[in-house]
C-alpha positions as CSV (number, residue, x, y, z in Angstrom):
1,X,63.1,58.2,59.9
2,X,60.4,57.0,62.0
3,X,59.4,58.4,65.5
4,X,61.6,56.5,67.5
5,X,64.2,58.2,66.3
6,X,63.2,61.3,65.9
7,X,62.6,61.3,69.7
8,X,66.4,59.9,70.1
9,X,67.8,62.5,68.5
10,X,65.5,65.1,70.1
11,X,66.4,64.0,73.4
12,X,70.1,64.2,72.7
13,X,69.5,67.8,71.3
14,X,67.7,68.6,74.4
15,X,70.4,67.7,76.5
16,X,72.8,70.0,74.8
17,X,70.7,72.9,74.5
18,X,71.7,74.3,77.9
19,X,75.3,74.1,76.9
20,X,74.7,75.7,73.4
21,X,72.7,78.7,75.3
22,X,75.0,79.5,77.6
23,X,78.0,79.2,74.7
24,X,75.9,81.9,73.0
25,X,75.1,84.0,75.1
26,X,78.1,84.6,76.8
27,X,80.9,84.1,73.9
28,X,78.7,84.1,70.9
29,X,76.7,87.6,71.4
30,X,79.2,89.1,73.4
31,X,81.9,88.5,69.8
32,X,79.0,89.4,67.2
33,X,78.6,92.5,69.7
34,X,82.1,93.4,70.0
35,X,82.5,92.9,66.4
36,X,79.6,95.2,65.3
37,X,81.1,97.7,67.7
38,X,84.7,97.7,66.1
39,X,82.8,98.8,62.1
40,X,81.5,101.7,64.3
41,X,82.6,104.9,65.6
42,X,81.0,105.9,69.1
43,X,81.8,107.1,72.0
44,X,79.7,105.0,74.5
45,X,77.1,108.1,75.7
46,X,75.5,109.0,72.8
47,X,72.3,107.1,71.7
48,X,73.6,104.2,69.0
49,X,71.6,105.4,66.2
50,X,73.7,108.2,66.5
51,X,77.0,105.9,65.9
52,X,78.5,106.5,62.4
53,X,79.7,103.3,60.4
54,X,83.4,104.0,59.4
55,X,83.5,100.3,58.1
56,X,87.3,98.7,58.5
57,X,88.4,102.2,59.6
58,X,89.5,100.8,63.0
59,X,91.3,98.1,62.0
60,X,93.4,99.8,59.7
61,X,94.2,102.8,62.3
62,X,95.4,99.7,64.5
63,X,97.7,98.9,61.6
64,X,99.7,102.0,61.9
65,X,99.1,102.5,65.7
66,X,102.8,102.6,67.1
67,X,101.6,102.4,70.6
68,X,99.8,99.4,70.4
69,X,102.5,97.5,68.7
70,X,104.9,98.8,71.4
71,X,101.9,97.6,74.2
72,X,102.0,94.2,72.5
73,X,105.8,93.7,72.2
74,X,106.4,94.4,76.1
75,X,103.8,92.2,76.2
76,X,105.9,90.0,74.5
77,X,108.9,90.3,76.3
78,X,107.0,89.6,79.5
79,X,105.5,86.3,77.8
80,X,109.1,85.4,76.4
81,X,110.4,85.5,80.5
82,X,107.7,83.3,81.7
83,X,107.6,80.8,79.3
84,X,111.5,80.3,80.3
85,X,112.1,81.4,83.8
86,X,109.3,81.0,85.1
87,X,108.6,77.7,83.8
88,X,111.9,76.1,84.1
89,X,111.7,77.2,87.6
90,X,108.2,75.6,87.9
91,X,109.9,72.5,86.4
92,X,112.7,72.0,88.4
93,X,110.5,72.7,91.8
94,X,108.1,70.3,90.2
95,X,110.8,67.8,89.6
96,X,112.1,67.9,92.9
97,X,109.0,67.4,94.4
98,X,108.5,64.7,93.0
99,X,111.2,62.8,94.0
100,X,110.0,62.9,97.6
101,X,111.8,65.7,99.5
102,X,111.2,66.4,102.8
103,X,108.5,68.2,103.5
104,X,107.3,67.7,99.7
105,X,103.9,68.4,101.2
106,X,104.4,71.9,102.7
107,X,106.8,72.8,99.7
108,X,103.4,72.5,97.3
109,X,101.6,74.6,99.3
110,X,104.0,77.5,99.8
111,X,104.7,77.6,96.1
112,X,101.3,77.4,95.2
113,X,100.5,80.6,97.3
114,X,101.8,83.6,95.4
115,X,99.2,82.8,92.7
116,X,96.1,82.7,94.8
117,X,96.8,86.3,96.0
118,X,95.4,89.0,94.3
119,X,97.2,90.8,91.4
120,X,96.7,93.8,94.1
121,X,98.1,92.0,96.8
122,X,101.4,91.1,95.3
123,X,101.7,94.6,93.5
124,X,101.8,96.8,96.5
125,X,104.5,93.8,98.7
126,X,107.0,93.8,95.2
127,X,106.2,97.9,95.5
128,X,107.5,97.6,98.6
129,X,110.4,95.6,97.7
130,X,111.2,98.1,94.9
131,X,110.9,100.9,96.5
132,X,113.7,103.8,95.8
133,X,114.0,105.2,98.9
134,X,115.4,103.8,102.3
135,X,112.7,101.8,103.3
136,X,112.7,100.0,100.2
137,X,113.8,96.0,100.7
138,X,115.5,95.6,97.7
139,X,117.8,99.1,97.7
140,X,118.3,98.4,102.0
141,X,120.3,95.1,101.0
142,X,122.1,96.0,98.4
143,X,123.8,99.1,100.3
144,X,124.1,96.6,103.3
145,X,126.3,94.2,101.3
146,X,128.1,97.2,99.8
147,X,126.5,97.6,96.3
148,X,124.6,101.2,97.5
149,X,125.5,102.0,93.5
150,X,123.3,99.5,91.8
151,X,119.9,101.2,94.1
152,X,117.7,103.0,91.9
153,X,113.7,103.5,91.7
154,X,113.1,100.2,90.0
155,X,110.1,100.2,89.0
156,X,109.7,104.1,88.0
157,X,113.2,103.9,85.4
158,X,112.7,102.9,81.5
159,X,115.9,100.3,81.7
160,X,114.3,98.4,84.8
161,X,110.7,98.9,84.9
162,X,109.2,96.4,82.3
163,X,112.1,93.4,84.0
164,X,111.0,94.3,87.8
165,X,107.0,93.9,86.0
166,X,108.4,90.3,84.5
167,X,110.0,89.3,87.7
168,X,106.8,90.1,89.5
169,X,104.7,87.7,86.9
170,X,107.1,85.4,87.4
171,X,107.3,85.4,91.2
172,X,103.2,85.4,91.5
173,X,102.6,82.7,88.1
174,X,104.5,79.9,88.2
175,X,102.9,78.3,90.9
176,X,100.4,76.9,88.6
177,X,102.7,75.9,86.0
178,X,104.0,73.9,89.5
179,X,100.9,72.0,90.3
180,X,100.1,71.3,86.7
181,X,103.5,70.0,85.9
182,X,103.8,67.7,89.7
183,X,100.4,66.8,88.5
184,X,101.6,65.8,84.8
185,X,105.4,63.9,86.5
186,X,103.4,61.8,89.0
187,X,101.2,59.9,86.7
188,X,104.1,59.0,85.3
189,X,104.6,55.0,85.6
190,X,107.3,54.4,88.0
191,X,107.8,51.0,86.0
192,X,109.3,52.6,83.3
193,X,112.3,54.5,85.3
194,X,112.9,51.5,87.2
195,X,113.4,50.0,83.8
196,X,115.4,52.6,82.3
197,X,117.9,52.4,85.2
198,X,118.2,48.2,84.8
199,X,118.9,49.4,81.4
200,X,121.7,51.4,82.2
201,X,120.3,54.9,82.4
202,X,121.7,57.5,84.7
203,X,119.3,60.5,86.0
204,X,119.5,62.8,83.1
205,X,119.1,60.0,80.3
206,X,115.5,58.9,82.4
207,X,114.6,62.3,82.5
208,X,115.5,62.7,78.9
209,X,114.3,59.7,77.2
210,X,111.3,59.2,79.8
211,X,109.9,62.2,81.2
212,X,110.4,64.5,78.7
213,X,108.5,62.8,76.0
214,X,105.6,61.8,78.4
215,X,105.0,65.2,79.6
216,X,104.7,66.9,75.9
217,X,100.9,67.1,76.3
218,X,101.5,68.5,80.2
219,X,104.2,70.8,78.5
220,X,101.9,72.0,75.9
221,X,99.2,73.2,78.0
222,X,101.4,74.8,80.2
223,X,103.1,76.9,77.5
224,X,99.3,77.5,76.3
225,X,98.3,78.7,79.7
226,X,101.5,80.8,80.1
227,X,100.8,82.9,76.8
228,X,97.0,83.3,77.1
229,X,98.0,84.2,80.7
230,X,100.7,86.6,80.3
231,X,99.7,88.4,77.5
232,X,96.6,89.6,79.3
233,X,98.4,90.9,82.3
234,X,96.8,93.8,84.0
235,X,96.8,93.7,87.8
236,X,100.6,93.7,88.2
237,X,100.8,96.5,85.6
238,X,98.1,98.7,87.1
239,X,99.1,98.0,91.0
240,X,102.8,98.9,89.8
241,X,103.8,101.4,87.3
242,X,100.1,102.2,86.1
243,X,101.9,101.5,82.4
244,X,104.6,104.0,82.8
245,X,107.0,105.1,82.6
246,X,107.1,106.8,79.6
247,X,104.4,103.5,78.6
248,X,107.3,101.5,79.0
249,X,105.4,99.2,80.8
250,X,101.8,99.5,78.5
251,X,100.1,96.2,77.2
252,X,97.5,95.7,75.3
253,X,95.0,95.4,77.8
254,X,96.1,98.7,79.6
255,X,95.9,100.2,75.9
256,X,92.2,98.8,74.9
257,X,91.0,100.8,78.6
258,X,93.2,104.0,77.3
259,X,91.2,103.9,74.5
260,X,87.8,103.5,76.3
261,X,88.6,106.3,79.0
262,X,90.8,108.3,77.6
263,X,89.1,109.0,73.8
264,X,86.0,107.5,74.6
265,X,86.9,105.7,70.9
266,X,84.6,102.1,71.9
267,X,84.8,101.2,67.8
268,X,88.8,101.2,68.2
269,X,89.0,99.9,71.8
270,X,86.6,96.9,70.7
271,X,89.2,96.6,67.5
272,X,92.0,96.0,69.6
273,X,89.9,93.4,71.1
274,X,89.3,91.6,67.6
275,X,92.5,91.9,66.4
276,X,94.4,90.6,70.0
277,X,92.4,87.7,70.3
278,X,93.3,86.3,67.0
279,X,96.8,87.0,67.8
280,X,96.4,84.5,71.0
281,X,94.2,82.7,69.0
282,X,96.9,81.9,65.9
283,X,99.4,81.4,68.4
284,X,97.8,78.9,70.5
285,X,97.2,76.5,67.1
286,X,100.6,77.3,66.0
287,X,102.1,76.2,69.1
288,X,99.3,73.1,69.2
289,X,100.4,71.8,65.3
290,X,104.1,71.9,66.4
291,X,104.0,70.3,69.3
292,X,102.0,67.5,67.7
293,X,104.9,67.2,64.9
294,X,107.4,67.3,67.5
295,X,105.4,64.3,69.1
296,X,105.4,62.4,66.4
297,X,108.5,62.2,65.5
């Protein structure tokens, strides 16, 4: 290899390096140091060399820990309402959008709002919504129309708690599933559904036979987005029901800070870590490989 090259290759190296540092420093260091934190048990005031090394001990508390499982399958359950309601709806705003409504323009931009508010923001208007007593939006209509009966304290009841949370999400997240999917339906050619109606196509064999398989890789990262999104909720849960009642409402994130402030236990807290984001993690390749076979075939 003569010195020409060498300086090629050390130029391109060069050029990478500030990518390479910043990917080290804050995902690489910050993982190696949550990592060496998880084999430990300390309680985040005492000095470290004071921390004792429990090895796996952590990992296999989490195992057995009922309350996280229950924090990650409400978490779940939340997930399993956006990637459906919530992105259908984003879907079929998305698709009628983009066959020019009226005022297409000021539709995007209403339904884009919710998500630019903060997680605060929306909590304490759907708090108001929910409220049990008089003033409450959601209790003054139904005894209005005559349905007094069905009012209760929605957000402070085990039955209704964790769905008033998911209908929140839902209200304040799919706008971006909107923009991404009016993004993915308009570079769509127009060619090809002019095409499949000379063919003989009515509305729902284009959509079908068109958009559906060109908007795989738009659908994909949406359905990405929506679980990586949703399974790290914490804003709606904390400005809401604070995890209650009863932790009927408790997700993983909510349980990793329990941990930190409640026990002080940083080793199991930085476990949970670990262990959640290889749960997003597998899921997100899992979803990725099967969305691939479905495209191929």
């Amino acid at each position: 290899m003569n010195k020409a090259e060498v300086r090629h290759i050390a130029t391109n190296y060069i050029f990478i390096l500030p990518a390479v540092a910043l990917f080290a420093l804050f995902w690489l260091y910050p993982f190696l140091k949550l990592f060496q934190l998880s084999v430990f048990e300390w309680d985040g005031i005492l000095p470290w060399n004071q921390a004792v090394f429990v090895k796996f001990r952590h990992f296999r508390d989490l195992l057995r820990d009922l309350s996280w499982w229950q924090s990650m399958r409400q978490a779940g359950f939340i997930t399993l309402i956006a990637l459906t309601f919530q992105n259908a709806l984003a879907l079929a705003l998305a698709l009628a959008c983009d066959k020019g409504i009226r005022a297409a323009r000021a539709y995007r931009m209403i339904y884009f709002l919710p998500p630019v508010l903060a997680g605060i923001v929306v909590g304490l208007i759907w708090n108001w919504i929910f409220n049990p007593f008089d003033y409450g939006l959601l209790n003054y209509w139904l005894t209005r129309i005559g349905l007094g009966h069905l009012a209760r304290a929605w957000l402070s009841e085990p039955k209704t708690a964790l769905i008033c949370v998911a209908i929140i999400h839902c209200w304040r997240g799919f706008g971006w599933g909107f923009i991404i999917l009016l993004a993915g339906l308009q570079s769509i050619p127009r060619e090809l559904y002019e095409a499949a109606r000379i063919d003989g196509a009515n509305a729902w064999e284009s959509f079908k036979r068109v958009t559906i398989p060109l908007m795989v890789p738009v659908f994909v990262i949406v359905i990405i987005l929506t679980i990586l999104g949703t399974m790290q909720i914490y804003d709606i849960i904390i400005a809401t029901t604070q995890g209650g009642p009863h932790f009927h409402t408790e997700v993983p994130i909510t349980r990793m800070l329990a941990a930190l402030r409640g026990s002080s236990r940083f080793g199991y807290a930085s476990a949970m870590g670990i262990v959640f984001g290889l749960i997003l993690f597998v899921v997100s390749i899992v979803h990725i490989k099967v969305s691939q076979l479905v495209k191929q075939e």
